[in-house]
PyMOL Python script that loads the backbone (N, CA, C, O; Angstrom):
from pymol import cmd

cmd.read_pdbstr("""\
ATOM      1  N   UNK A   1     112.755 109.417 102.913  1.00  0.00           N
ATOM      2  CA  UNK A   1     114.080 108.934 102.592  1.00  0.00           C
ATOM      3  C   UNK A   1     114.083 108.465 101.140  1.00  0.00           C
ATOM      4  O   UNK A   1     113.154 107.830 100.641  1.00  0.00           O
ATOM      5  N   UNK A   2     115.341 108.872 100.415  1.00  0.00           N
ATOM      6  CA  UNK A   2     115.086 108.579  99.232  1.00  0.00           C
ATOM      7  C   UNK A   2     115.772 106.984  98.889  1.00  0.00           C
ATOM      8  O   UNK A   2     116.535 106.519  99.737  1.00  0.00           O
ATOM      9  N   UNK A   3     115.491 106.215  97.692  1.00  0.00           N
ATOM     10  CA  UNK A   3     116.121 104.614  97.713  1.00  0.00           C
ATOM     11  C   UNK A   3     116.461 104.892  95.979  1.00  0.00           C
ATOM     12  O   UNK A   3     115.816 105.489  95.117  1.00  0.00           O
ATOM     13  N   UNK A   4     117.554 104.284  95.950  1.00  0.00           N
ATOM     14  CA  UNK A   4     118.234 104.205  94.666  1.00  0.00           C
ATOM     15  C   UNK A   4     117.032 102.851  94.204  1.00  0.00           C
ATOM     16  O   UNK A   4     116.237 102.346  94.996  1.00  0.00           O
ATOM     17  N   UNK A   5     117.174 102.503  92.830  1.00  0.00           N
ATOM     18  CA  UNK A   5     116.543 101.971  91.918  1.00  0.00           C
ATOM     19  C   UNK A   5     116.623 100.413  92.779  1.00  0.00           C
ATOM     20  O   UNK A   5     115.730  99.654  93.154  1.00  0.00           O
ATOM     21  N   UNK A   6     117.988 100.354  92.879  1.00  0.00           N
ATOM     22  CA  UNK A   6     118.637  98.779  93.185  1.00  0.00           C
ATOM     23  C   UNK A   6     118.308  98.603  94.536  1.00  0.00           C
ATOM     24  O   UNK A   6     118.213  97.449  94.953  1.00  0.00           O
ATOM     25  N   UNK A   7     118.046  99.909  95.582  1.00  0.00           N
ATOM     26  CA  UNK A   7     117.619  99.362  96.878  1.00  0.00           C
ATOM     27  C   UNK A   7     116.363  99.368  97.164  1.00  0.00           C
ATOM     28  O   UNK A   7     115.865  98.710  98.078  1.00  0.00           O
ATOM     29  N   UNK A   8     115.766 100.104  96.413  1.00  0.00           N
ATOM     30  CA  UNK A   8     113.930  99.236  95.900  1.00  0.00           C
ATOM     31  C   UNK A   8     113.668  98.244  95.958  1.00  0.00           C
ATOM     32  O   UNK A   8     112.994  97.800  96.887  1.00  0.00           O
ATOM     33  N   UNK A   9     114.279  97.267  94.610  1.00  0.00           N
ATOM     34  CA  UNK A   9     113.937  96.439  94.336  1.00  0.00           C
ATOM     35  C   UNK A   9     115.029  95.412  95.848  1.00  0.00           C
ATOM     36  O   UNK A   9     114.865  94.197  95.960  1.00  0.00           O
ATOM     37  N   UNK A  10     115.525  95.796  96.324  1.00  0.00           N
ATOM     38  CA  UNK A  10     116.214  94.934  97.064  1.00  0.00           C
ATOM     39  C   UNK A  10     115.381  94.823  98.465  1.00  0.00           C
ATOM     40  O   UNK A  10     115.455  93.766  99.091  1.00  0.00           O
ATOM     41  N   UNK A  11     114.389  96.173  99.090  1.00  0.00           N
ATOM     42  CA  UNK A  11     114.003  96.386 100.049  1.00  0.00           C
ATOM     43  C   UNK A  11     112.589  95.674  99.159  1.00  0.00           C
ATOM     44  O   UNK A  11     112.039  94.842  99.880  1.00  0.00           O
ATOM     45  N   UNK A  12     112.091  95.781  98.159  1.00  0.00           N
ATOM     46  CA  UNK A  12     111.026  94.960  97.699  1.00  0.00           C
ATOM     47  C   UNK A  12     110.538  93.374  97.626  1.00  0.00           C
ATOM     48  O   UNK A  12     109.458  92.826  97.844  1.00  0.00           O
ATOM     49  N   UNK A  13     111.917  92.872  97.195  1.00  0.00           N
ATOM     50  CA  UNK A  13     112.048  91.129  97.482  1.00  0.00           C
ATOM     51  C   UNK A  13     112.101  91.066  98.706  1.00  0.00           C
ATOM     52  O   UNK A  13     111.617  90.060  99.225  1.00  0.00           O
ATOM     53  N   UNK A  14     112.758  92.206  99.653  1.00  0.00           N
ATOM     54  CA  UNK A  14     112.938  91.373 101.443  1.00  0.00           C
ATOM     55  C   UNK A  14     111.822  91.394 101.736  1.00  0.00           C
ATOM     56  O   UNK A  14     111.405  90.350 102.238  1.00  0.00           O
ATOM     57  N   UNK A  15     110.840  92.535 101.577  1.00  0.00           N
ATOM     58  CA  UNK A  15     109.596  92.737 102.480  1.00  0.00           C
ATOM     59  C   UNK A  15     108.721  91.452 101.489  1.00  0.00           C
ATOM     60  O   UNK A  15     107.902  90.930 102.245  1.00  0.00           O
ATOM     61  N   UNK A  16     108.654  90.832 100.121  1.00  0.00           N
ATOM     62  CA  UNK A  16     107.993  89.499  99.408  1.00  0.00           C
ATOM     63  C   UNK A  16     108.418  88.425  99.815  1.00  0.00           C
ATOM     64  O   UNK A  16     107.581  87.523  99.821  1.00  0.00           O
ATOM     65  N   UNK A  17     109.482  88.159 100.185  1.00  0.00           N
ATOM     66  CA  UNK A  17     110.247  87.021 101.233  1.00  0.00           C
ATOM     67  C   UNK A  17     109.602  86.887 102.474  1.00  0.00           C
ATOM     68  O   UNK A  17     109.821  85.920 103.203  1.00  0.00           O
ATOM     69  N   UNK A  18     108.819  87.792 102.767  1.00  0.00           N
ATOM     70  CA  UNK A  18     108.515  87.940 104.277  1.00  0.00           C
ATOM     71  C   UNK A  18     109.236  88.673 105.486  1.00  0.00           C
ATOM     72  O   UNK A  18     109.167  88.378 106.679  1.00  0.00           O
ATOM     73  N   UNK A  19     109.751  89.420 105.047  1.00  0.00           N
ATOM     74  CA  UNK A  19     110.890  90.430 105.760  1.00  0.00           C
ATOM     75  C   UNK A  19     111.871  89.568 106.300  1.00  0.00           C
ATOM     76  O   UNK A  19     112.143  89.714 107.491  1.00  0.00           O
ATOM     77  N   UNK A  20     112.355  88.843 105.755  1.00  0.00           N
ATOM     78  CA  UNK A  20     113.759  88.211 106.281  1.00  0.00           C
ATOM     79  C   UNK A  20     114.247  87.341 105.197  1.00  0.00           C
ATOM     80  O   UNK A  20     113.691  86.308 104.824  1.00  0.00           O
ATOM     81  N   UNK A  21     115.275  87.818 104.748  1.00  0.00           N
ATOM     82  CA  UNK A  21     116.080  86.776 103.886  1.00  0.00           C
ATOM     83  C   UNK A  21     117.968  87.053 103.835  1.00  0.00           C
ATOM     84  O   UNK A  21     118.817  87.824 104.280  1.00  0.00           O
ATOM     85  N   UNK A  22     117.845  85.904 103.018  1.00  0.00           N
ATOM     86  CA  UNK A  22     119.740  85.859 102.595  1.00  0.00           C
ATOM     87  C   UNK A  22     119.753  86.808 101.433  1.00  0.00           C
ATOM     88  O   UNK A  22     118.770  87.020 100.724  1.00  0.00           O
ATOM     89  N   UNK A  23     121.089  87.440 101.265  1.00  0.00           N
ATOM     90  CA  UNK A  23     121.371  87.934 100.000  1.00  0.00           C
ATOM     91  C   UNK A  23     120.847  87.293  98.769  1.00  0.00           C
ATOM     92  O   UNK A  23     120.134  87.754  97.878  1.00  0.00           O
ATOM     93  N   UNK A  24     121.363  86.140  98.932  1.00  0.00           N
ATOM     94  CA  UNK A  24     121.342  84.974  97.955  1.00  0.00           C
ATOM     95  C   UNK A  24     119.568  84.801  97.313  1.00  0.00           C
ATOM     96  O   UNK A  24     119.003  84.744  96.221  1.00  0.00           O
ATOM     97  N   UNK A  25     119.282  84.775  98.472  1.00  0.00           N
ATOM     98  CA  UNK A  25     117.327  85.039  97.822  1.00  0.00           C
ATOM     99  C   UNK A  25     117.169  86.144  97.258  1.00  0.00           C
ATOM    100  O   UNK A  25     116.665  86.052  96.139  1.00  0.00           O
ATOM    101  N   UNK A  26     117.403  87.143  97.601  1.00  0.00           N
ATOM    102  CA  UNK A  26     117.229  88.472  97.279  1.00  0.00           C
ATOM    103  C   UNK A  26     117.672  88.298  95.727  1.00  0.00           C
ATOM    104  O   UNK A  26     116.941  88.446  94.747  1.00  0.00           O
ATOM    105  N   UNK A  27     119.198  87.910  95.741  1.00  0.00           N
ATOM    106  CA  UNK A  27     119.496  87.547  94.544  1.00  0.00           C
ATOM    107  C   UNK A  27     118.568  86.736  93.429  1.00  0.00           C
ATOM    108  O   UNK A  27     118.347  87.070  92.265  1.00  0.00           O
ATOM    109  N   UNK A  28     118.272  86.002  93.881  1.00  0.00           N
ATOM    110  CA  UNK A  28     117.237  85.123  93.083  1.00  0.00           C
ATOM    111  C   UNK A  28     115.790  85.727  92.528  1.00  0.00           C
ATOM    112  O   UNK A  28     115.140  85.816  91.487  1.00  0.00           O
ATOM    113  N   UNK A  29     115.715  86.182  94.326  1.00  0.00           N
ATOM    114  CA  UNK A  29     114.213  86.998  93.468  1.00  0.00           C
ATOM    115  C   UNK A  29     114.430  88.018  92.594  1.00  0.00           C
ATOM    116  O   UNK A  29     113.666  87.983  91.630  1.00  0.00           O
ATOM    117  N   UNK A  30     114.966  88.634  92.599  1.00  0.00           N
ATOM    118  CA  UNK A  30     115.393  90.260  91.566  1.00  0.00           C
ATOM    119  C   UNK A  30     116.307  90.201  90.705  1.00  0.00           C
ATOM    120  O   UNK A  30     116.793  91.223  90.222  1.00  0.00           O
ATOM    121  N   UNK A  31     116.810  88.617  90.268  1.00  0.00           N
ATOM    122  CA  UNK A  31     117.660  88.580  89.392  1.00  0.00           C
ATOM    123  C   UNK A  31     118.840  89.674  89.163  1.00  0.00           C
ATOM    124  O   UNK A  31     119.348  89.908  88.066  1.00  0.00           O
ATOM    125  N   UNK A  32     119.164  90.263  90.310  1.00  0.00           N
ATOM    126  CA  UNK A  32     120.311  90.942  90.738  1.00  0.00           C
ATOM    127  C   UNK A  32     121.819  90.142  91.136  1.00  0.00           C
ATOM    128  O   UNK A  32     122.052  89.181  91.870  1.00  0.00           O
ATOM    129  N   UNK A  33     122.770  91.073  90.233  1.00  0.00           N
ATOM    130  CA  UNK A  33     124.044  90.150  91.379  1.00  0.00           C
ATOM    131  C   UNK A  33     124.549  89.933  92.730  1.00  0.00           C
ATOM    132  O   UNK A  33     124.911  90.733  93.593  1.00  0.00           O
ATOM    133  N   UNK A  34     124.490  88.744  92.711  1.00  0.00           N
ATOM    134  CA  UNK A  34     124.469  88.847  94.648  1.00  0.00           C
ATOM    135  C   UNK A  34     125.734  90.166  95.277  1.00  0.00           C
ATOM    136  O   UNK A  34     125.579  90.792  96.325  1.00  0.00           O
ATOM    137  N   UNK A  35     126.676  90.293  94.523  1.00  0.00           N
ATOM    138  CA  UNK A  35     127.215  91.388  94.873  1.00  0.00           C
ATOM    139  C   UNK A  35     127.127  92.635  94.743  1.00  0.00           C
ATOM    140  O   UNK A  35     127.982  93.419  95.155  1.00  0.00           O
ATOM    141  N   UNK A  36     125.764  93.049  93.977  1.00  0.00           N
ATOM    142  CA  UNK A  36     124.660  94.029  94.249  1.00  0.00           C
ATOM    143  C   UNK A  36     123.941  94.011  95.231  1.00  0.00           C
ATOM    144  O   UNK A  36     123.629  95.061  95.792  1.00  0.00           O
ATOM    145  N   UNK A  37     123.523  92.822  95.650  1.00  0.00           N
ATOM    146  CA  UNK A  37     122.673  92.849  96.701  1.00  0.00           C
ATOM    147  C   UNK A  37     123.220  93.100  97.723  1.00  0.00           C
ATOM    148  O   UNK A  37     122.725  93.868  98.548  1.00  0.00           O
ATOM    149  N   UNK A  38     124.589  92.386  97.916  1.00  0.00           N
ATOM    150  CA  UNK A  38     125.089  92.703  99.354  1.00  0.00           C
ATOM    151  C   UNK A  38     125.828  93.855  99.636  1.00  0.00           C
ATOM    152  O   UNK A  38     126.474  94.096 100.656  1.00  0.00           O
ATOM    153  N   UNK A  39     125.626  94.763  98.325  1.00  0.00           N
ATOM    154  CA  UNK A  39     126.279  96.133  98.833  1.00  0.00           C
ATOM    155  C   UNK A  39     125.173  97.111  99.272  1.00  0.00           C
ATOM    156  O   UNK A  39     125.305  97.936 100.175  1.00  0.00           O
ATOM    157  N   UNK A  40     123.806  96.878  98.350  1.00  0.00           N
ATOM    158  CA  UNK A  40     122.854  97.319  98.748  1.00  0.00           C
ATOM    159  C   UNK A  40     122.386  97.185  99.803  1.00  0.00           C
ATOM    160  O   UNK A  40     122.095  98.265 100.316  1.00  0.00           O
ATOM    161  N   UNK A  41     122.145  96.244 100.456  1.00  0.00           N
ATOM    162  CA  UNK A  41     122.587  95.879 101.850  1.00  0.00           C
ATOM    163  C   UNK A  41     122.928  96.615 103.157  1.00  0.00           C
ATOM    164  O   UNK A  41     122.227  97.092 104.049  1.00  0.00           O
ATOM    165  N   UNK A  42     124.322  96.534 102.941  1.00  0.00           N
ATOM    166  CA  UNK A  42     125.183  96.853 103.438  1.00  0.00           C
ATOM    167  C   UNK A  42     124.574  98.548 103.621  1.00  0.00           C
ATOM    168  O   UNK A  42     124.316  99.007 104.734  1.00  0.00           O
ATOM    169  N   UNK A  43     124.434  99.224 102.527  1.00  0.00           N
ATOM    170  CA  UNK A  43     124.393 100.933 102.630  1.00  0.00           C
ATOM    171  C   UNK A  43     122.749 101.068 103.333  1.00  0.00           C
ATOM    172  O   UNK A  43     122.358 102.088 103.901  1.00  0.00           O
ATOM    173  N   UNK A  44     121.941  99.849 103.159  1.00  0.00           N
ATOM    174  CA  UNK A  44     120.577  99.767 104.018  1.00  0.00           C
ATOM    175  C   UNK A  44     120.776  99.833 105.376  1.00  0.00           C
ATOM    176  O   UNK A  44     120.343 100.680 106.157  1.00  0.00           O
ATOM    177  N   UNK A  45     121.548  98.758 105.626  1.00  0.00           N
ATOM    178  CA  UNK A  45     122.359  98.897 107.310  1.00  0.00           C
ATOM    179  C   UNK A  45     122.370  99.711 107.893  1.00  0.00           C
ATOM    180  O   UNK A  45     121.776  99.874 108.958  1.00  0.00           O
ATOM    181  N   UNK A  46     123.301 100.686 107.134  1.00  0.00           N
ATOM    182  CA  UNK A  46     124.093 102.006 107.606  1.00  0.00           C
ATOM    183  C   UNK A  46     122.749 102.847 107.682  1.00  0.00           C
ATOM    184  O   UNK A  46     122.264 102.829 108.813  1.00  0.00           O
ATOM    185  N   UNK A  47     122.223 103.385 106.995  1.00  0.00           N
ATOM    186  CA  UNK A  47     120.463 104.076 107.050  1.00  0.00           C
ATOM    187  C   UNK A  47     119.351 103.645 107.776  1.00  0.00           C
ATOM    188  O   UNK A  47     118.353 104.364 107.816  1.00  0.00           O
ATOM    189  N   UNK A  48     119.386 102.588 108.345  1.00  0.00           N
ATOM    190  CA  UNK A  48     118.935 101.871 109.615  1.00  0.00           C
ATOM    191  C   UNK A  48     117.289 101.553 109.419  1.00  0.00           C
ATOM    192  O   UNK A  48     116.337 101.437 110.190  1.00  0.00           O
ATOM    193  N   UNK A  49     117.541 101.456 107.535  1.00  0.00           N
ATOM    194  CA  UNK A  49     115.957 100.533 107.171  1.00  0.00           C
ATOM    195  C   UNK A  49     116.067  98.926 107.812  1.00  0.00           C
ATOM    196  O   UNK A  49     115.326  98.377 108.627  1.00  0.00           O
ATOM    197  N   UNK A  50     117.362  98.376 107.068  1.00  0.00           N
ATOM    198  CA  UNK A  50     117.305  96.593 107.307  1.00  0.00           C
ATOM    199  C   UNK A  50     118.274  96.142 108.386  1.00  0.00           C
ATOM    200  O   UNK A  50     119.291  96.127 107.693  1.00  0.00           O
ATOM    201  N   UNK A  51     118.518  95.913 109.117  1.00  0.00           N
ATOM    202  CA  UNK A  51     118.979  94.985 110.077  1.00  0.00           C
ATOM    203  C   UNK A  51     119.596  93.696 109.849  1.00  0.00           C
ATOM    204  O   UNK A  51     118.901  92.792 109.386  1.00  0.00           O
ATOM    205  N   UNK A  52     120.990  93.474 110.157  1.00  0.00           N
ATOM    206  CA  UNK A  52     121.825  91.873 110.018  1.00  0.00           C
ATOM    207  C   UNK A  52     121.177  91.519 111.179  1.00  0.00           C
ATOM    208  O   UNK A  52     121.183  92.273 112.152  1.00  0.00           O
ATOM    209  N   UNK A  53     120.575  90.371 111.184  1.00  0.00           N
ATOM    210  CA  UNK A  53     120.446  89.710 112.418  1.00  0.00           C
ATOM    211  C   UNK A  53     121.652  88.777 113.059  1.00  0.00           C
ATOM    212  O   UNK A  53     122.198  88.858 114.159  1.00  0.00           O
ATOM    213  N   UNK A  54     121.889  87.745 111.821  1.00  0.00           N
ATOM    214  CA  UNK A  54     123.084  87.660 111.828  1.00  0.00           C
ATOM    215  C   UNK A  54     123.735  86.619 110.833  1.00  0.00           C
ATOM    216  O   UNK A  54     123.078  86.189 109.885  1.00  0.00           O
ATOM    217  N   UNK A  55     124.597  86.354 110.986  1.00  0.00           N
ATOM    218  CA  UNK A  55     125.826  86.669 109.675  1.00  0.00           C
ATOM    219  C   UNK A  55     124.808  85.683 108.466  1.00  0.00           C
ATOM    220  O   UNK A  55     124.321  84.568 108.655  1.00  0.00           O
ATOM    221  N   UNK A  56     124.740  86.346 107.519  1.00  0.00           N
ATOM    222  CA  UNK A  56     123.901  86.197 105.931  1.00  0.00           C
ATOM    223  C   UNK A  56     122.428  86.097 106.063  1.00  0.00           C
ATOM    224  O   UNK A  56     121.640  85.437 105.385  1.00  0.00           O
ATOM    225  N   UNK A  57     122.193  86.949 107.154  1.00  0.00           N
ATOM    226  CA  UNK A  57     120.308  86.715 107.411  1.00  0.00           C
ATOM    227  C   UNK A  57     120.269  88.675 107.648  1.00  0.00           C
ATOM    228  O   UNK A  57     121.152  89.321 108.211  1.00  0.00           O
ATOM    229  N   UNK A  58     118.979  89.246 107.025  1.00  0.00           N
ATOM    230  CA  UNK A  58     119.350  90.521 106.869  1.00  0.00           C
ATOM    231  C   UNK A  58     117.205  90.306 106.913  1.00  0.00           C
ATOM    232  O   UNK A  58     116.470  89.514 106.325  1.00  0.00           O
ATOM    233  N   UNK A  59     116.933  91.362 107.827  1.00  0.00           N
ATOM    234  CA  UNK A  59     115.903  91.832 107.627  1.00  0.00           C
ATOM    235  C   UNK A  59     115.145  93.023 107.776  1.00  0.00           C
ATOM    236  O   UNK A  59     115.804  93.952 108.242  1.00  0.00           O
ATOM    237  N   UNK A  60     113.919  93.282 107.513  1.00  0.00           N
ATOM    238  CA  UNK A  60     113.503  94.580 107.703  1.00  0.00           C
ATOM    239  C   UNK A  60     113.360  95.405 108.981  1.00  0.00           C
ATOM    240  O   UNK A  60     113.184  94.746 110.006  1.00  0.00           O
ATOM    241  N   UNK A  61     113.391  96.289 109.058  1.00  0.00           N
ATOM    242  CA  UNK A  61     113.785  96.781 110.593  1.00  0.00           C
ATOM    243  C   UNK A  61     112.332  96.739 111.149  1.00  0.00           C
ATOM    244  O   UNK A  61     112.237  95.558 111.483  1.00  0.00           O
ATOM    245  N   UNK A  62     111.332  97.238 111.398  1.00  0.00           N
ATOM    246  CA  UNK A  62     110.028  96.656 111.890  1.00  0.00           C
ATOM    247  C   UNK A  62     109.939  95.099 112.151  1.00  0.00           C
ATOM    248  O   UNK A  62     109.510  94.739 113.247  1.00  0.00           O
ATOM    249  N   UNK A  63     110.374  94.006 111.075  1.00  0.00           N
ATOM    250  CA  UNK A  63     110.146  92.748 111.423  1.00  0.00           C
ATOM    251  C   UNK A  63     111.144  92.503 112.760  1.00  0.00           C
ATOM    252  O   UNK A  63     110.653  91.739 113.591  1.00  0.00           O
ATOM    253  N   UNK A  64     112.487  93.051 113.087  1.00  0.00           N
ATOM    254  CA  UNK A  64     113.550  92.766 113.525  1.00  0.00           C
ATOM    255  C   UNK A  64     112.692  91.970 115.232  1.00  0.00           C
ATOM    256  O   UNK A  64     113.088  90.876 115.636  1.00  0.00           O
ATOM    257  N   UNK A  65     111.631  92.705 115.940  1.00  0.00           N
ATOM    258  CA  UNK A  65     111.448  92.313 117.102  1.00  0.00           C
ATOM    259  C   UNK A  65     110.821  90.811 116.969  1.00  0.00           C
ATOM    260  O   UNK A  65     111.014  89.881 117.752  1.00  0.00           O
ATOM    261  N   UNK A  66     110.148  90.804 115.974  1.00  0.00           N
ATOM    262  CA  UNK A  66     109.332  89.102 115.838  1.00  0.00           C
ATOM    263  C   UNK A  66     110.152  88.292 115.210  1.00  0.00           C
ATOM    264  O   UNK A  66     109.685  87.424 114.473  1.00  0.00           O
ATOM    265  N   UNK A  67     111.346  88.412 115.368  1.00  0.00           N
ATOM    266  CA  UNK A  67     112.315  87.119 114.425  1.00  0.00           C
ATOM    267  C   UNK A  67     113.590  86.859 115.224  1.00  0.00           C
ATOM    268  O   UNK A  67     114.464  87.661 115.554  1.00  0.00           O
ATOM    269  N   UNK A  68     113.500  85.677 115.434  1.00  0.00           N
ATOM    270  CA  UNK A  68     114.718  85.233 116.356  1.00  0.00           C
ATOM    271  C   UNK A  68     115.573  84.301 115.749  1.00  0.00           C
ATOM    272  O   UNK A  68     115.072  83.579 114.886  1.00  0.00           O
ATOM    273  N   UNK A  69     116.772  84.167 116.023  1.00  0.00           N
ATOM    274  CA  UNK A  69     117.525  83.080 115.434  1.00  0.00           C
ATOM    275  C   UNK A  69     117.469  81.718 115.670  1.00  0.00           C
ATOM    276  O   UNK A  69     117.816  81.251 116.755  1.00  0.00           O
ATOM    277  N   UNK A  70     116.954  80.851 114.507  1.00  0.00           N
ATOM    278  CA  UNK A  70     116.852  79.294 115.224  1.00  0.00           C
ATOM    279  C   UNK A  70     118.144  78.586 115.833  1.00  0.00           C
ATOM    280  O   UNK A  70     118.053  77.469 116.343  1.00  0.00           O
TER     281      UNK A  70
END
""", "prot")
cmd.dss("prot")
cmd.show_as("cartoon", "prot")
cmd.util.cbc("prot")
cmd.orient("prot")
């Protein structure tokens, strides 16, 4: 599967976060605009790499079974 530049580095900070984060981290770590991130996101979703767990928590699809909502 191929990844644009921006969903690299976006699928790169989630999996350095520990496969689960907010946009907003993502943002931070990659010095990206959070409204980069959350479109990148968003088109990750749809391609069924990252997973919303739920609303502003987004993680990698492998981590998805070991992470539950507190």
């Amino acid at each position: 599967m191929k990844y644009t530049v921006t969903e690299k580095n976006v699928l790169t900070a989630l999996k350095s976060l520990g496969g689960v984060a907010t946009p907003a981290a993502i943002s931070r770590a990659t010095g990206m605009p959070y409204s980069t991130v959350h479109l990148a996101l968003k088109k990750l979703v749809g391609r069924g790499v990252v997973i919303r767990l739920y609303r502003g928590v987004y993680a990698l699809r492998q981590q998805s079974t070991t992470v539950e909502r507190p």
